[in-house]
N, C-alpha and C positions, 0 to 999 in steps of 0.2 A: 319238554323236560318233565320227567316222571315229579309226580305229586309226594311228600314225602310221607311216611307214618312218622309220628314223633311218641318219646314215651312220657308219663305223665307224672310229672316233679311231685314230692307232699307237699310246695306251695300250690302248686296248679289244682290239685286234689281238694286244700282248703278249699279255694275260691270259688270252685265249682258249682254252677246253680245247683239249688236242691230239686228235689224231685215234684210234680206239680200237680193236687189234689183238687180235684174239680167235686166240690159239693154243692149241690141242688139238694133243695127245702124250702117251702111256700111259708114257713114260717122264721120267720124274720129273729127269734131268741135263740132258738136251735142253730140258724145259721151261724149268728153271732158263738154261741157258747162252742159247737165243735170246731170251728173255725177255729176260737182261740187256740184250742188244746191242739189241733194238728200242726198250727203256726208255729211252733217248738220246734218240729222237724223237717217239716215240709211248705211250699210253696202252693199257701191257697187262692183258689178262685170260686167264684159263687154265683150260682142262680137261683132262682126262685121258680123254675118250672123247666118242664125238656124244654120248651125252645129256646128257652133262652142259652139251657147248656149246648145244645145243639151248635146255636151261634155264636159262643165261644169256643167249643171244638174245633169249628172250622177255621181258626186263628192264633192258634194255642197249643200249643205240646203241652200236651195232659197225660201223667201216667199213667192214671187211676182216678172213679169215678164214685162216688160215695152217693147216693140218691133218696130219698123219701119215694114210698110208694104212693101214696096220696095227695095229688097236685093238681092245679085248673092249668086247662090247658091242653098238657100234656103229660099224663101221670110217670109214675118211675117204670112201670113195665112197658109201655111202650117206648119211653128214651131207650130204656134197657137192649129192646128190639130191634130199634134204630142203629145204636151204637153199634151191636153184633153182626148185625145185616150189611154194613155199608162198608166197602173197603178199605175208607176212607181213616175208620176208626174201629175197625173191628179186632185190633191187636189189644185194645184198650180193659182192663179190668174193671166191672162192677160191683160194686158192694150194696145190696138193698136197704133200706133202712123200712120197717113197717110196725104199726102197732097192731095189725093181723095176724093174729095167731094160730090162724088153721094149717090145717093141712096142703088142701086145696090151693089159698096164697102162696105158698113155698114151691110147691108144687108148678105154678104158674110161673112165677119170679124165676126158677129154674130153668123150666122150658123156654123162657124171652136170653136163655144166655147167660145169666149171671154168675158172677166168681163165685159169691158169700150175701150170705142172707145174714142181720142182725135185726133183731126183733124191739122194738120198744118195749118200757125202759127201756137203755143198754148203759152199760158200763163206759166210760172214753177208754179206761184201759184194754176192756175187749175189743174195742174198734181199732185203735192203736194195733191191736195183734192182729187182728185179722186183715190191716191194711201192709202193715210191715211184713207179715208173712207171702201174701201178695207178690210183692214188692221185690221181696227176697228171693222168691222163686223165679223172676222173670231173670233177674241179675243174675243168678248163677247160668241158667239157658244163655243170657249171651255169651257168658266171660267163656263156658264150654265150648259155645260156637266159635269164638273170635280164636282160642290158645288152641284149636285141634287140628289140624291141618287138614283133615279129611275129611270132615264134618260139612256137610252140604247147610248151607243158605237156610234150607228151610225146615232144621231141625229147628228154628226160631219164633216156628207158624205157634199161636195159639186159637186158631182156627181152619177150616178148610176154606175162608179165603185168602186167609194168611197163607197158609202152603202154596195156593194159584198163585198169588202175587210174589210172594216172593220164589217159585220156582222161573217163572216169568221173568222177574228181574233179574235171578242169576244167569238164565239163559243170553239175555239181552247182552249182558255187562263180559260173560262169555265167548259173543258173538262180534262184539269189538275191541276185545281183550288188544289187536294191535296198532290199537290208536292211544298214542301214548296221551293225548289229550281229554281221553274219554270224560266225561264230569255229568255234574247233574242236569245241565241243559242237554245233554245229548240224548243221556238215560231218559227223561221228559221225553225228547220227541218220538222217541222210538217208543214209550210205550204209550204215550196218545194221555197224559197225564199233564196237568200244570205243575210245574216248579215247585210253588209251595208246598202243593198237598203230596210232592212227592217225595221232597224234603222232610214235612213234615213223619211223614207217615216210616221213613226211612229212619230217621231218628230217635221215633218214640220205641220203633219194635229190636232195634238193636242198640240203641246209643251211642251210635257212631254217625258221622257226618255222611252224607252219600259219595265225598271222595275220600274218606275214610274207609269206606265201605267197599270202593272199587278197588281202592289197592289193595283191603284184604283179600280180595276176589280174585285178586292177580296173582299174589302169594299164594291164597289153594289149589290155583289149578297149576302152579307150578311143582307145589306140593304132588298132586293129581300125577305129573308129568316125570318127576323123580322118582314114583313110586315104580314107575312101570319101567324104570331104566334103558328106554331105548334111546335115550338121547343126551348130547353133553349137555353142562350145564350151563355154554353161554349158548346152545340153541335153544334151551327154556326160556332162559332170559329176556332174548330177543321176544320168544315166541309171545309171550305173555305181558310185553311193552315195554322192557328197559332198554334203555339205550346202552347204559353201564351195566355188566357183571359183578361188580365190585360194590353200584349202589345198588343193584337185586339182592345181592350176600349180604350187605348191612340190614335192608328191609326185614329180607327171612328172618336173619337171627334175632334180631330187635322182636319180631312179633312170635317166634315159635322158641325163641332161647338156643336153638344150634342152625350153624352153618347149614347150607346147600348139601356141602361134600359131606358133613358127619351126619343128617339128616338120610341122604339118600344111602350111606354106609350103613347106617341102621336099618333103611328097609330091605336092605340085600343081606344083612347080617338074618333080619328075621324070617326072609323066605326059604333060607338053608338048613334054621331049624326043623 
């Protein structure tokens, strides 16, 4: 039995975990003082060095990463490096935090990857923006991806292993489109990935579930399939894993706002233009 999408109530909306700030600082007042102020809006976590974030990343849906650049250990441009290099976590935003004021450092911080540089002093309120805005930009990239019907998978990359991976996973999720069972252990073994980190990693860069994810998958290439009208719409159906016609046309409309038929009427209405 196909997996359902469901849509999301304003109680389900409140209850919603908030979104989850991973701050690293070797200095224990700082951690305490921005902590407090992002605890307002968002869900923090804390280390006192990259490895330690490192070893919470690996554990953690994190959506954004706020860092000091001077730490033992492991400083903030090489976490920075870390983060951006590894698959694992390289959808993930950085924010630098440094009391270096050159050129040079910025310069550097840059090249290791990073979103946004904040300089010491800094203000919480320029942090606050520079993280919300962050934050802001990924949300709209999904909600774009998820409501468009044609819109490929990996308009969602904020890197080019983001595009790899997630062109990769579309193709996979593509290539068993007729198993109506498809899910995350399947997606796992076909791409040579564990579970978590592929759950994880599927969640942070869309915020969606990974069988949330596959039914959206299902629904664009059905999309994909109405556009080019050579075929009825319960051979889509079928094609793309429903068993029911009736629960395919609920899906569609529930995530795209129209039918099958007034959907694919549209795209023959626009190619006659």
């Amino acid at each position: 039995m196909e997996k359902v999408l469901t849509t999301t109530t304003t109680e389900e909306i409140l209850e919603m975990p908030r979104q989850v700030i991973l701050l690293v600082d070797d200095n224990e007042d700082i951690l305490d003082f921005v902590s407090d102020d992002l605890s307002e809006k968002y869900e923090v976590l804390t280390a006192t060095n990259g490895v330690e974030a490192l070893a919470l990343l690996q554990t953690e849906i994190v959506h954004l990463v706020v860092s000091d650049v001077m730490m033992p250990e492991m400083d903030g441009f090489e976490l920075c490096d870390r983060i951006k290099s590894e698959l694992e976590f390289s959808h993930i935003p950085v924010v630098l935090l440094t009391a270096k004021n050159s050129m040079q450092s910025k310069i550097e911080g840059l090249e290791m990857g990073a979103d946004a540089y904040v300089e010491k002093p800094f203000s919480p309120e320029f942090l606050q923006v520079q993280i919300a805005s962050l934050l802001k930009n990924r949300s709209k990239i999904q909600a774009y991806y998820s409501s468009s019907p044609l819109i490929h998978m990996k308009s969602m990359a904020y890197s080019k292993a983001d595009e790899s991976f997630l062109g990769k996973l579309n193709d996979t999720i593509y290539k068993n489109l007729d198993n109506p069972d498809l899910d995350v252990d399947h997606l796992a073994d076909h791409m040579n990935i564990s579970r978590p980190t592929l759950y994880r990693k599927i969640k942070s860069i869309s915020d969606l579930s990974p069988n949330e994810l596959i039914n959206l998958a299902r629904l664009k290439k059905a999309a994909e399939l109405l556009n080019e009208g050579m075929l009825k719409i319960y051979e889509i159906s079928e094609m793309v894993g429903y068993s029911s016609q009736s629960h395919f046309g609920r899906n569609f409309a529930k995530q795209f706002g129209m039918s099958p038929t007034d959907y694919l009427n549209s795209r023959l209405l626009d190619k006659r233009k």
